[in-house]
mmCIF file of the N, C-alpha and C atoms, coordinates in Angstrom:
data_MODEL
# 
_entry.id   MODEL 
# 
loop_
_atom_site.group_PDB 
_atom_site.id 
_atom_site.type_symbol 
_atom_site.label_atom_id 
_atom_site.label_alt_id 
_atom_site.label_comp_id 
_atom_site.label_asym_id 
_atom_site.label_entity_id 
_atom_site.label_seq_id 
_atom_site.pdbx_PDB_ins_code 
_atom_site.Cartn_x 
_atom_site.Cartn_y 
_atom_site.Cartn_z 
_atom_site.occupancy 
_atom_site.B_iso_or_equiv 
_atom_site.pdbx_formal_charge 
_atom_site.auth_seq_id 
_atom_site.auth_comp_id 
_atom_site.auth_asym_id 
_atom_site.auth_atom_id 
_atom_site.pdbx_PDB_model_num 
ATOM 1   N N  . UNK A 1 1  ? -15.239 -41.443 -9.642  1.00 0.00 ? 1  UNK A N  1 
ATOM 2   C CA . UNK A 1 1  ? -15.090 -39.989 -9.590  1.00 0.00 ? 1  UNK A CA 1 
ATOM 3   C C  . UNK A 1 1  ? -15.937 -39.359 -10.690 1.00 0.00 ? 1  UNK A C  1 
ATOM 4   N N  . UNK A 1 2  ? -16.691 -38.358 -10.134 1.00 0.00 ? 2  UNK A N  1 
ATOM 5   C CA . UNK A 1 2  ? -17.502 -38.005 -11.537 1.00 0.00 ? 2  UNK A CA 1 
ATOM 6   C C  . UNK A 1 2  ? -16.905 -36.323 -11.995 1.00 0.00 ? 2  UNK A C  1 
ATOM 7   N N  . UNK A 1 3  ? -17.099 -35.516 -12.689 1.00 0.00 ? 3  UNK A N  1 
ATOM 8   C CA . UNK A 1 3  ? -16.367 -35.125 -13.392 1.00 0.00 ? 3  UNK A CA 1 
ATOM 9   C C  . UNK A 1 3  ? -16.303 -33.461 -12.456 1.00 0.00 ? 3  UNK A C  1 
ATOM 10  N N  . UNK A 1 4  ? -16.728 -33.100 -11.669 1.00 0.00 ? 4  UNK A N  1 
ATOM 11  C CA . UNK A 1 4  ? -17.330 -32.265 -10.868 1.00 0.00 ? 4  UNK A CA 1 
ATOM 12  C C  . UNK A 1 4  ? -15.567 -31.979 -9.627  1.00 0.00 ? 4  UNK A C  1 
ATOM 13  N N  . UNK A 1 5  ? -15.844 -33.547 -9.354  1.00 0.00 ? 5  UNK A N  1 
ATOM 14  C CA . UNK A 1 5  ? -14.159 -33.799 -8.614  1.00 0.00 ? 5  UNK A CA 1 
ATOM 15  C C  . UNK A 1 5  ? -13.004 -33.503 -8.979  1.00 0.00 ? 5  UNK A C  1 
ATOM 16  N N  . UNK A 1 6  ? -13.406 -33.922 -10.657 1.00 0.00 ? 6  UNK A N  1 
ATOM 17  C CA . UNK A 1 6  ? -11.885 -33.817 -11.127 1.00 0.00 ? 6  UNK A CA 1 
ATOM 18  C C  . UNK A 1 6  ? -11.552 -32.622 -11.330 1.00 0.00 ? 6  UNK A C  1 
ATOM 19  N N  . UNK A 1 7  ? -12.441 -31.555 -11.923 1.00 0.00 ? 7  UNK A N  1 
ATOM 20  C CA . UNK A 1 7  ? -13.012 -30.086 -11.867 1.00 0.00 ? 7  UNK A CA 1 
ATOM 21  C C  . UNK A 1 7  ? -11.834 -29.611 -10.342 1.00 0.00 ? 7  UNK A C  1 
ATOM 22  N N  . UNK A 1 8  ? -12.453 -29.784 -9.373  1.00 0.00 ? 8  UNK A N  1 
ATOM 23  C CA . UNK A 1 8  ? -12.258 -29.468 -7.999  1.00 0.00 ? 8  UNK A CA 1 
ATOM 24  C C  . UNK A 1 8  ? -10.766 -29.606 -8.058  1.00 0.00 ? 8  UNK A C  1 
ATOM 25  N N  . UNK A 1 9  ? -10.119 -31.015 -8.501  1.00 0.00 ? 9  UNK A N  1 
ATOM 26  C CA . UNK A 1 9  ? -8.558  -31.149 -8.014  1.00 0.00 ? 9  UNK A CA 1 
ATOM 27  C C  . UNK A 1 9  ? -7.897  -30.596 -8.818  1.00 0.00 ? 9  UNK A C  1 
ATOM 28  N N  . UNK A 1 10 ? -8.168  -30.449 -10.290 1.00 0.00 ? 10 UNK A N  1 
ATOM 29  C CA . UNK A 1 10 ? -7.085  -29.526 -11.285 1.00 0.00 ? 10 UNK A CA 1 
ATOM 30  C C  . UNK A 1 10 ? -7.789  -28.103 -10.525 1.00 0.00 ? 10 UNK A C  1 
ATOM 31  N N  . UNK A 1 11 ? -8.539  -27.161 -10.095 1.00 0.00 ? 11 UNK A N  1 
ATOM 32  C CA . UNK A 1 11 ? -8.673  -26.204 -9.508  1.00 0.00 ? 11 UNK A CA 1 
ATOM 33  C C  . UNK A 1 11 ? -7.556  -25.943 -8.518  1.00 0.00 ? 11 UNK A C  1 
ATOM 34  N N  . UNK A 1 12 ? -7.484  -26.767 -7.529  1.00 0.00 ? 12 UNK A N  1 
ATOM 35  C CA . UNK A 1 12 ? -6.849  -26.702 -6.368  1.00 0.00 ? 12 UNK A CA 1 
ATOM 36  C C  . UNK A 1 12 ? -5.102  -27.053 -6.764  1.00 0.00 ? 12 UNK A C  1 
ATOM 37  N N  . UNK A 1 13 ? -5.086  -28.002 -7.894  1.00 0.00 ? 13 UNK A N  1 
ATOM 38  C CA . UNK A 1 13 ? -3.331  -27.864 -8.245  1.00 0.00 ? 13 UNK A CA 1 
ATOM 39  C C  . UNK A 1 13 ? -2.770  -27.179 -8.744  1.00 0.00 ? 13 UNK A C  1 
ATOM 40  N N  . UNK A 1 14 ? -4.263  -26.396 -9.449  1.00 0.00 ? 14 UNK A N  1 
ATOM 41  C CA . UNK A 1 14 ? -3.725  -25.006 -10.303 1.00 0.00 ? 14 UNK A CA 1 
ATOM 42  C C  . UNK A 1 14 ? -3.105  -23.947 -9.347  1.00 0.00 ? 14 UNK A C  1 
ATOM 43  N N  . UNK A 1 15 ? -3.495  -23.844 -8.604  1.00 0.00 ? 15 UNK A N  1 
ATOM 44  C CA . UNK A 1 15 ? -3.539  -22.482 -7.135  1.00 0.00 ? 15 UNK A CA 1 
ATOM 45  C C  . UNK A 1 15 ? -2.475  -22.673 -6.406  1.00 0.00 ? 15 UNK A C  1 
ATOM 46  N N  . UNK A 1 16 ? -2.273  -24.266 -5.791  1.00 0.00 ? 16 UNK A N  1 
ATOM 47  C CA . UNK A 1 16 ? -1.472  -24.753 -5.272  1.00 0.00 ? 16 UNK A CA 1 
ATOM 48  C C  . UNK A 1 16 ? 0.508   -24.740 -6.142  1.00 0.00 ? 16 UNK A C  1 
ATOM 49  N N  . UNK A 1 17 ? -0.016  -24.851 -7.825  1.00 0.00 ? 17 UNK A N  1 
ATOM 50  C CA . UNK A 1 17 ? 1.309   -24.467 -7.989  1.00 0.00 ? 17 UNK A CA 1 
ATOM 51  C C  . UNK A 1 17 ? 1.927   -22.914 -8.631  1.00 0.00 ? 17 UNK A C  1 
ATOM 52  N N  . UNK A 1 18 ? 0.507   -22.344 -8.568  1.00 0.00 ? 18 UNK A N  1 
ATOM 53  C CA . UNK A 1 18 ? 0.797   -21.039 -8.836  1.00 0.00 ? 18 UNK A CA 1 
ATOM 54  C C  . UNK A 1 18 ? 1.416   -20.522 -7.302  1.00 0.00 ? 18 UNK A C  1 
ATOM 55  N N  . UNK A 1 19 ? 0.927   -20.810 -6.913  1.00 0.00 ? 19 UNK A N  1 
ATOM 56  C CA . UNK A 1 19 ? 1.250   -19.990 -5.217  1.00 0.00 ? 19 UNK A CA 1 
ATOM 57  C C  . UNK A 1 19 ? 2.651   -20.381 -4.991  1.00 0.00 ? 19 UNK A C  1 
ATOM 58  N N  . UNK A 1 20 ? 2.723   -21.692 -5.461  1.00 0.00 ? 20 UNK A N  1 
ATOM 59  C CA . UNK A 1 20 ? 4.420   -21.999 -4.889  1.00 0.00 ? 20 UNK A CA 1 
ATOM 60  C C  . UNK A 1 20 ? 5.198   -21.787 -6.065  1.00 0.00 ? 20 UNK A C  1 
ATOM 61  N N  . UNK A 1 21 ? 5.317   -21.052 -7.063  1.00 0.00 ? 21 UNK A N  1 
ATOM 62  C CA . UNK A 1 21 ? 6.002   -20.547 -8.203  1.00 0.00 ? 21 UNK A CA 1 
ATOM 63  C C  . UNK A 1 21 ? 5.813   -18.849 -7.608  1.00 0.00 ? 21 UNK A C  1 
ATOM 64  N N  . UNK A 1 22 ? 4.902   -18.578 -7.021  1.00 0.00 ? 22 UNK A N  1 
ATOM 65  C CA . UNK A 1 22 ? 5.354   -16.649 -6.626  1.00 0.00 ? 22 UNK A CA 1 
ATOM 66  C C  . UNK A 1 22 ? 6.055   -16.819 -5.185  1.00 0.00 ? 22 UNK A C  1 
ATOM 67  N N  . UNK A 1 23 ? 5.964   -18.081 -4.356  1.00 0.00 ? 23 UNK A N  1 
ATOM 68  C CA . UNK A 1 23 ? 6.964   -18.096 -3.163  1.00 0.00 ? 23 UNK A CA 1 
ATOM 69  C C  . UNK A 1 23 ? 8.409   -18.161 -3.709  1.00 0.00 ? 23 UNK A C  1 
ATOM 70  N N  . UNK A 1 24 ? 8.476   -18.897 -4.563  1.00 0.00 ? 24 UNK A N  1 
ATOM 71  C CA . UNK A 1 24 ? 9.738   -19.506 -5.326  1.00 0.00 ? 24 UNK A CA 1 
ATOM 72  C C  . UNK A 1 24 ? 10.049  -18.223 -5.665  1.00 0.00 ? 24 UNK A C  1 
ATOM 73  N N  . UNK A 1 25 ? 9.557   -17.401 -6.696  1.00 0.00 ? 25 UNK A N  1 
ATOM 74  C CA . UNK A 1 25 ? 9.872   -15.904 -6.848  1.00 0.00 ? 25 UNK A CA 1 
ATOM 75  C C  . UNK A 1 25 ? 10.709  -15.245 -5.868  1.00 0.00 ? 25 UNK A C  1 
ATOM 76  N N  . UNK A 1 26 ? 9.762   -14.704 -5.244  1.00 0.00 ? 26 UNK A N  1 
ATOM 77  C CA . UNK A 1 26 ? 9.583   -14.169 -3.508  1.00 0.00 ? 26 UNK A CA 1 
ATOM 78  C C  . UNK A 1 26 ? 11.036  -14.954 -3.173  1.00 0.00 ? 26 UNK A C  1 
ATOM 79  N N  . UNK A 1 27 ? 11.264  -15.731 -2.649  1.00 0.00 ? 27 UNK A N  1 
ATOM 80  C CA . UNK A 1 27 ? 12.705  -15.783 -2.339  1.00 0.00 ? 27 UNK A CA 1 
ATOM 81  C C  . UNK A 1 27 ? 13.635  -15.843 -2.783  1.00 0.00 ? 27 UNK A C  1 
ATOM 82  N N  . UNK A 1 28 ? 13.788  -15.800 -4.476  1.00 0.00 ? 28 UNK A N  1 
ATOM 83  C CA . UNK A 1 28 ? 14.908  -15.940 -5.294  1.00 0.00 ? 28 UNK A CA 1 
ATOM 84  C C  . UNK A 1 28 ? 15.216  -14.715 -5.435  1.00 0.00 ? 28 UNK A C  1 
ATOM 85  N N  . UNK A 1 29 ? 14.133  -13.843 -5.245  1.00 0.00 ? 29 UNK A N  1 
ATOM 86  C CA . UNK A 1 29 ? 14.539  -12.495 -5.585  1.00 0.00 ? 29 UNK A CA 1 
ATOM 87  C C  . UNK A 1 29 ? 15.544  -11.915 -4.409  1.00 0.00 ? 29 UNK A C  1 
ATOM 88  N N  . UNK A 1 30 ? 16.932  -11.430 -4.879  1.00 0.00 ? 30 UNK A N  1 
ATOM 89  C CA . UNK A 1 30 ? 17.743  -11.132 -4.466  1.00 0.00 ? 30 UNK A CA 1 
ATOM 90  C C  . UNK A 1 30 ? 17.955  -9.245  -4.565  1.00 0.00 ? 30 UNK A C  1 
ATOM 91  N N  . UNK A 1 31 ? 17.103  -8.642  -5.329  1.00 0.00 ? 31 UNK A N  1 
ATOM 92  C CA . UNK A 1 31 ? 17.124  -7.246  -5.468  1.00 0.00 ? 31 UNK A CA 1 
ATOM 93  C C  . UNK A 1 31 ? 16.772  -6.607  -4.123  1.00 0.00 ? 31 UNK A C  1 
ATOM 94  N N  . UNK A 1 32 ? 16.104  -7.045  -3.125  1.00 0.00 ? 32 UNK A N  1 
ATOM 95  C CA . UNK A 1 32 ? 15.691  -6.188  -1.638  1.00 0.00 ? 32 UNK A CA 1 
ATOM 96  C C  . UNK A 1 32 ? 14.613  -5.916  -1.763  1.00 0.00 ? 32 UNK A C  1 
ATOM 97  N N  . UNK A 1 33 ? 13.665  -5.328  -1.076  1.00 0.00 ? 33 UNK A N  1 
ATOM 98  C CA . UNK A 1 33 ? 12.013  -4.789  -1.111  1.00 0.00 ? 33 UNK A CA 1 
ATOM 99  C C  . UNK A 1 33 ? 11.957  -4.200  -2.389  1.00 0.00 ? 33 UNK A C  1 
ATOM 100 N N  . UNK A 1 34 ? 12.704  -3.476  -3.388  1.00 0.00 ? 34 UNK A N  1 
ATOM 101 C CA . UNK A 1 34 ? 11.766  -3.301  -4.558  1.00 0.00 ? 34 UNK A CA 1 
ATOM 102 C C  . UNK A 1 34 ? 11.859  -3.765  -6.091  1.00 0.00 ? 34 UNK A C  1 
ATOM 103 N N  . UNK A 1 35 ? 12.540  -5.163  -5.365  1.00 0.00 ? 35 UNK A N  1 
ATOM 104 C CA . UNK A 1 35 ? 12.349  -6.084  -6.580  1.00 0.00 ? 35 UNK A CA 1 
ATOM 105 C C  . UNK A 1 35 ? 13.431  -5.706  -7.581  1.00 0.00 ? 35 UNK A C  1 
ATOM 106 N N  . UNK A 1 36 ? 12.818  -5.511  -8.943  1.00 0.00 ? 36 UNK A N  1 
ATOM 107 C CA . UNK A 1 36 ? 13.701  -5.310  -10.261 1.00 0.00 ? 36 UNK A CA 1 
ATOM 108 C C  . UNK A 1 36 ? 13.305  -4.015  -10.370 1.00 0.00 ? 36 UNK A C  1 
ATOM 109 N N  . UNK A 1 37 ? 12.647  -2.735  -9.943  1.00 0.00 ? 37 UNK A N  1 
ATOM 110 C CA . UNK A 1 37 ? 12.503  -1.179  -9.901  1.00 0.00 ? 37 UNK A CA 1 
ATOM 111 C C  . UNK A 1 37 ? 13.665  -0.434  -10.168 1.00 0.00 ? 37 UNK A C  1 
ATOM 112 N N  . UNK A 1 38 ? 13.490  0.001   -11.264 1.00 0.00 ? 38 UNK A N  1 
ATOM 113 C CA . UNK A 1 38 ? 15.570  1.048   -11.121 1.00 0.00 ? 38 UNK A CA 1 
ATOM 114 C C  . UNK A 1 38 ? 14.878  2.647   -10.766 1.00 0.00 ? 38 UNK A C  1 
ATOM 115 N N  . UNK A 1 39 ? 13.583  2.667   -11.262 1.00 0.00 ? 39 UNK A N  1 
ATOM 116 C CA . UNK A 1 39 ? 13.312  4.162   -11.410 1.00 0.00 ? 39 UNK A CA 1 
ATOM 117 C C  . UNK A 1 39 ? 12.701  4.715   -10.228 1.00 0.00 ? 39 UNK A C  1 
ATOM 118 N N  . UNK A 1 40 ? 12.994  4.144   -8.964  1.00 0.00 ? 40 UNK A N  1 
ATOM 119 C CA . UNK A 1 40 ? 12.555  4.741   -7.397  1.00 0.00 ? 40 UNK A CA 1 
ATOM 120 C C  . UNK A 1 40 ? 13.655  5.480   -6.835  1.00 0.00 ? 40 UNK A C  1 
ATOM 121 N N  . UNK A 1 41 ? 13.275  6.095   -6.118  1.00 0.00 ? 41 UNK A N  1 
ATOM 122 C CA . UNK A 1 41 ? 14.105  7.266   -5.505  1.00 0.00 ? 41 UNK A CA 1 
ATOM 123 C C  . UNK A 1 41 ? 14.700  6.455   -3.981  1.00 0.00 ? 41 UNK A C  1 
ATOM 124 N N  . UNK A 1 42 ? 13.459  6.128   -3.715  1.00 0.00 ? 42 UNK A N  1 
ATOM 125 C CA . UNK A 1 42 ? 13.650  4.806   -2.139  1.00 0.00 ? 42 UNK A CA 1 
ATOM 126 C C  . UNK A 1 42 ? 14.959  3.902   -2.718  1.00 0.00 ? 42 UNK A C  1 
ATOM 127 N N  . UNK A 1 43 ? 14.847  3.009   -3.762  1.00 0.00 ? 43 UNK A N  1 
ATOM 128 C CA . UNK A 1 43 ? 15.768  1.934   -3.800  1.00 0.00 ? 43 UNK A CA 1 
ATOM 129 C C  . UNK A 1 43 ? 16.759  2.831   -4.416  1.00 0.00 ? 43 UNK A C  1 
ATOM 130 N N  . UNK A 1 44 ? 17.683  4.102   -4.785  1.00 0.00 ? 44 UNK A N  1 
ATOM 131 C CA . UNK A 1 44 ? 18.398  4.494   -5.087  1.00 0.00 ? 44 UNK A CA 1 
ATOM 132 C C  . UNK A 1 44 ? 18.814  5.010   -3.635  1.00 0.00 ? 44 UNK A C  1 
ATOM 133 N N  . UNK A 1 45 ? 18.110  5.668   -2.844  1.00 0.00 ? 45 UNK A N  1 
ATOM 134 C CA . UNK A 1 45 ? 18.868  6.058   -1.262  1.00 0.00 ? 45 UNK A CA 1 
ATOM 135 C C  . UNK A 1 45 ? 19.445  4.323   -0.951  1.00 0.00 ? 45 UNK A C  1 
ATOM 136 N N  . UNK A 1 46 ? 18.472  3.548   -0.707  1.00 0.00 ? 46 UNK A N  1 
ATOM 137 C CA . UNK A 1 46 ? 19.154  2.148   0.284   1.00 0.00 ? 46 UNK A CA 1 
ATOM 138 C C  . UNK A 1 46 ? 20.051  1.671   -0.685  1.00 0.00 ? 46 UNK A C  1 
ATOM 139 N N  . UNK A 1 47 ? 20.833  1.788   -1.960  1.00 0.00 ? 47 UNK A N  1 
ATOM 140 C CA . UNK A 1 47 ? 21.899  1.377   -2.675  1.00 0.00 ? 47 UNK A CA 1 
ATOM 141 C C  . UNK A 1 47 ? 22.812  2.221   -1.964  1.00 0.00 ? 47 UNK A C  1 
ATOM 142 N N  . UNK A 1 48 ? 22.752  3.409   -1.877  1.00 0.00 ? 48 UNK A N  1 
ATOM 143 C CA . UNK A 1 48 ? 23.574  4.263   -1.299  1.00 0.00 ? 48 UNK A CA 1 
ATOM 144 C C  . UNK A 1 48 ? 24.023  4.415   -0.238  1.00 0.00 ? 48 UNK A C  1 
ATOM 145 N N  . UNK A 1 49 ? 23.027  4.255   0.917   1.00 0.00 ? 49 UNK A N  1 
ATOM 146 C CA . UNK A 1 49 ? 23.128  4.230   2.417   1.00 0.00 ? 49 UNK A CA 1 
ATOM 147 C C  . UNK A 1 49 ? 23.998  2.679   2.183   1.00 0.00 ? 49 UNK A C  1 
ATOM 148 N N  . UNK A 1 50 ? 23.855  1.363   1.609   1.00 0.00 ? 50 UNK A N  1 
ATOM 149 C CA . UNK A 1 50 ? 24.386  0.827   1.905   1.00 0.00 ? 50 UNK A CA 1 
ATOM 150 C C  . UNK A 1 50 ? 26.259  0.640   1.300   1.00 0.00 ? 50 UNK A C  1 
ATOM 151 N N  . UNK A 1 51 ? 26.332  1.165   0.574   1.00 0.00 ? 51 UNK A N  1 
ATOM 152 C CA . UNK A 1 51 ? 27.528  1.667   -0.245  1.00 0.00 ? 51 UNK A CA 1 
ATOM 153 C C  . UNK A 1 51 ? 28.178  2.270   0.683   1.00 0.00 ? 51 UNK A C  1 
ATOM 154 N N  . UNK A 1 52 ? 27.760  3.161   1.361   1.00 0.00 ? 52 UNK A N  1 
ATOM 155 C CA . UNK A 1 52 ? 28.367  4.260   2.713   1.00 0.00 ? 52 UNK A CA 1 
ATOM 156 C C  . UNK A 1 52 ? 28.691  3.112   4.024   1.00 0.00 ? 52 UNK A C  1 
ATOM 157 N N  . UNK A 1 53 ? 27.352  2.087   4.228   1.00 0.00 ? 53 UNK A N  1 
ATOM 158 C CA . UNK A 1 53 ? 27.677  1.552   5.521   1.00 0.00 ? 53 UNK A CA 1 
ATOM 159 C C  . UNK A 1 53 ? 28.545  0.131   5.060   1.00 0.00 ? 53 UNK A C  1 
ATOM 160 N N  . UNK A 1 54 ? 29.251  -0.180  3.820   1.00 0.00 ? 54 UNK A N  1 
ATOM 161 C CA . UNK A 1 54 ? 29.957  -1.128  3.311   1.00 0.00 ? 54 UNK A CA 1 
ATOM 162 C C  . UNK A 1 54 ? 31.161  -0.516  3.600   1.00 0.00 ? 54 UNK A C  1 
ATOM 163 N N  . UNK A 1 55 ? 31.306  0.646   3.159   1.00 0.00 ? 55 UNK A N  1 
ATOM 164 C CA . UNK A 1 55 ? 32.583  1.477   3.165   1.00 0.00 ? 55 UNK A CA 1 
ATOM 165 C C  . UNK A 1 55 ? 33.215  1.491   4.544   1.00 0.00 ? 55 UNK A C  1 
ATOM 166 N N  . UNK A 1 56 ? 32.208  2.145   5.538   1.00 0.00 ? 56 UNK A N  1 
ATOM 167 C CA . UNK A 1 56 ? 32.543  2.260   6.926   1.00 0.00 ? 56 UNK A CA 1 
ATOM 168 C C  . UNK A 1 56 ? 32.937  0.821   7.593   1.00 0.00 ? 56 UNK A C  1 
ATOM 169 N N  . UNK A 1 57 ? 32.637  0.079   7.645   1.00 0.00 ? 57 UNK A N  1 
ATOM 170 C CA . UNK A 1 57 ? 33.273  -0.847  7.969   1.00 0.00 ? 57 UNK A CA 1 
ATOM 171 C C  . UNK A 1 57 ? 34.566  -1.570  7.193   1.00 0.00 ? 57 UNK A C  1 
ATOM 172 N N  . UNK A 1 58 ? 34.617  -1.484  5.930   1.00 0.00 ? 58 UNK A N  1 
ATOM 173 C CA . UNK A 1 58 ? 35.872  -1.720  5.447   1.00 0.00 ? 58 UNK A CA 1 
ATOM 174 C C  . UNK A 1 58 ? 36.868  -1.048  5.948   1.00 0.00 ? 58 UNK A C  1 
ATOM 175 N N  . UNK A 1 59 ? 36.905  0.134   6.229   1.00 0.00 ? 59 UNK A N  1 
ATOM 176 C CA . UNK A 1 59 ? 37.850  1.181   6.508   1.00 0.00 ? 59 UNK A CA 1 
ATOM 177 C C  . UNK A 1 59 ? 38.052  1.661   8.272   1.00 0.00 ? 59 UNK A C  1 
ATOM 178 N N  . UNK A 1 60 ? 36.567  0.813   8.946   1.00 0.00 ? 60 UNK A N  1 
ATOM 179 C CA . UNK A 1 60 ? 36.568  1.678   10.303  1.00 0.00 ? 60 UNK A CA 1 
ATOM 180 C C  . UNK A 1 60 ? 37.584  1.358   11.212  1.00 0.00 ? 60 UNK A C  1 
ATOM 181 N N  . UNK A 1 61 ? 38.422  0.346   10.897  1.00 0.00 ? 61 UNK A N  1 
ATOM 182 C CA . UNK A 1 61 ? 39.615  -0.532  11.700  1.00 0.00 ? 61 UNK A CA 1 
ATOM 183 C C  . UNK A 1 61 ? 41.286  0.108   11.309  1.00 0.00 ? 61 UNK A C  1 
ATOM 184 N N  . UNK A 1 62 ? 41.110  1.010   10.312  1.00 0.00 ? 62 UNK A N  1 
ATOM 185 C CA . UNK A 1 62 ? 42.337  1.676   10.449  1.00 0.00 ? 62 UNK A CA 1 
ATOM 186 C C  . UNK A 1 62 ? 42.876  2.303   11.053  1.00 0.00 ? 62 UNK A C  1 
# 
């Protein structure tokens, strides 16, 4: 192997485990489409809308 290769495979394991450390991210993240964001107006309605549609079903069977 001359040194050009080895070049090539730490390239490609670099990428290869960066990419699967932001998938790993990407699905651990449990916050919804905007991540860890507190200061959006969007992820403050869908906390809410879902607070309302949690409620309605707790209660819609009475």
């Amino acid at each position: 192997m001359n040194i050009q290769t080895i070049i090539v495979y730490l390239i490609i394991i670099i990428a290869l485990s960066r990419i699967l450390y932001n998938l790993y991210k990407i699905i651990r993240n449990t916050d919804g489409p905007c991540g860890s964001c507190s200061g959006c107006s969007i992820k403050k309605e869908l906390i809410k809308k879902k607070r309302k549609s949690w409620f309605k079903r707790i209660f819609s069977g009475l």
